[in-house]
C-alpha positions as CSV (number, residue, x, y, z in Angstrom):
1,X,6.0,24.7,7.4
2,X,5.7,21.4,9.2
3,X,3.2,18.8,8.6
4,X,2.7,16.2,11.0
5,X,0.8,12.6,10.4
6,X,-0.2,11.0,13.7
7,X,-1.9,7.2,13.4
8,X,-2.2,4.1,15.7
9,X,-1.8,1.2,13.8
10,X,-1.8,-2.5,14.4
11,X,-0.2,-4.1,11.5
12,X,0.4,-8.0,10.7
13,X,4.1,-8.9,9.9
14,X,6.0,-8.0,6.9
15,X,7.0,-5.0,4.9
16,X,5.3,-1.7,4.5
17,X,6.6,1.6,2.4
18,X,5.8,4.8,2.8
19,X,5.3,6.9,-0.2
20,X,4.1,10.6,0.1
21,X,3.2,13.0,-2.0
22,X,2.4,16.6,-2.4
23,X,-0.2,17.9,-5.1
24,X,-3.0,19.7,-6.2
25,X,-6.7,19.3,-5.2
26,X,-8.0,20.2,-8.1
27,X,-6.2,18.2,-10.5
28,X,-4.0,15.4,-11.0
29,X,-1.0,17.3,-11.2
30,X,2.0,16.1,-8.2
31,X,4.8,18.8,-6.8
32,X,6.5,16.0,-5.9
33,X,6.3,12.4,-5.2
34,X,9.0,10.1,-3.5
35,X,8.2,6.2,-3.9
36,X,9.6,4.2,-0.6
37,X,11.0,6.7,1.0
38,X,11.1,4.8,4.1
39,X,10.3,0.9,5.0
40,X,8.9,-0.1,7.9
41,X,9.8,-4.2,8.9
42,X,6.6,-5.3,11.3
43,X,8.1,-8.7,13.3
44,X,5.2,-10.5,14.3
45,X,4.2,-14.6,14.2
46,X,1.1,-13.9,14.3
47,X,-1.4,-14.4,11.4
48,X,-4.0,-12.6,10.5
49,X,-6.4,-11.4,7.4
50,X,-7.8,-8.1,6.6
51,X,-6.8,-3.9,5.6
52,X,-5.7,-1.8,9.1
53,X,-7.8,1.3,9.8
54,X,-5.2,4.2,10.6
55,X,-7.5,6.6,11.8
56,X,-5.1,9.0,10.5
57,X,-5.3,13.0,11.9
58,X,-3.1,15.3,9.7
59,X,-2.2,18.6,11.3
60,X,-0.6,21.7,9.0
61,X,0.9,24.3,10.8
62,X,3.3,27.8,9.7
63,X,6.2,27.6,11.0
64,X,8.0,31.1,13.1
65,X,9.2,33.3,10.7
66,X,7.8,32.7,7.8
């Protein structure tokens, strides 16, 4: 199986983790979970206030042979 995340994002400077995880819809129960599995170091100067908007599209597709 491969799952692919696409997003544009404009971030401001600084540090940003990525955390995934894989669970069930219907509850709160997590298969698994991996906190800061990779960092991401944005080197701006510039200053600037406010959340991004990823406008993320998530595709899910089986891979051959399986």
């Amino acid at each position: 199986m491969r799952v692919t995340f696409l997003f544009k994002v404009s971030l401001i400077g600084g540090n940003y983790y990525v955390t995934p995880a894989i669970g069930y819809k219907d509850s709160k129960t997590y298969c698994d979970w991996v906190n800061n599995m990779l960092t991401i170091n944005v080197l701006k100067n510039e200053k600037a206030e406010g959340i991004t908007d990823l406008n993320s599209k998530i595709s899910i597709e089986k891979a051959n042979g399986s």
